[in-house]
N, C-alpha and C positions, 0 to 999 in steps of 0.2 A: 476071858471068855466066861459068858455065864449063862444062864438062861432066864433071866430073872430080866423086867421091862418095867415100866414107869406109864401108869396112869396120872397127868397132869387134868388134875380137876379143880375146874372154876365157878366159885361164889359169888355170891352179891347179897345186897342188902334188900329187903322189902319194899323200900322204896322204887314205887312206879310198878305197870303192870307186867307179872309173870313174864308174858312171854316175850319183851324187852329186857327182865333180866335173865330169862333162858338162855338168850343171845348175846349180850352183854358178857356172863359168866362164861360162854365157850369163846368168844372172843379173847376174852383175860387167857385159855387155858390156853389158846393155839397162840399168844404172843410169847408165852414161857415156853411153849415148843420150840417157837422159833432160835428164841434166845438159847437151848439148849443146844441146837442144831449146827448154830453157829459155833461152837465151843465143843460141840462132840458129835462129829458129822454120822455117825453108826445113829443117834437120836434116834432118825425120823422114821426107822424101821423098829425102833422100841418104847418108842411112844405111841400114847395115843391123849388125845385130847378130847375131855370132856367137858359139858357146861351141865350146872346141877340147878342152875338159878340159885333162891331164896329157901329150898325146900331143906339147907341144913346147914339153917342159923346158928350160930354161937351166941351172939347177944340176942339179936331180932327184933330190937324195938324199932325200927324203922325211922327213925328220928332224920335222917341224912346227913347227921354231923360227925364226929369224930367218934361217940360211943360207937355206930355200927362198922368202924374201918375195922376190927374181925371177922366179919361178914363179907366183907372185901376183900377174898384170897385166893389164894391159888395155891394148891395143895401137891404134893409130889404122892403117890402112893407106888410101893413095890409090891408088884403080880407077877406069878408067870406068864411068860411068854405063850399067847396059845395059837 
């Protein structure tokens, strides 16, 4: 038991417009929900999923090739539960 929950936040590359990868990146965040859910069915009341887009690059050069797969992720973060 804990109190402690998991912000699953999803990235993208700059490639294409914003608000495609707004969508795109909470897409990625809610497929790792899922996949958590399956394997630890408490998840989906400690989770949340978010898409952040492109607004917080690692590389960012937008290229579409292999350099920006860091920009390509999906991130776990631990928060309290509120």
């Amino acid at each position: 038991r804990t109190d402690l929950c998991l912000d699953v936040v999803g990235h993208c590359s700059k490639t294409g417009p914003e608000s495609w990868n707004k969508s795109l990146s909470l897409m990625r965040a809610e497929k790792v929900q899922q996949m958590l859910e399956t394997v630890l069915p408490d998840a989906g009341r400690r989770t949340r999923a978010e898409g952040r887009g492109s607004t917080e690059n690692v590389v960012g050069i937008g290229t579409d090739d292999e350099r920006d797969v860091l920009d390509r992720r999906v991130e776990l973060v631990i928060v309290n539960c509120s």
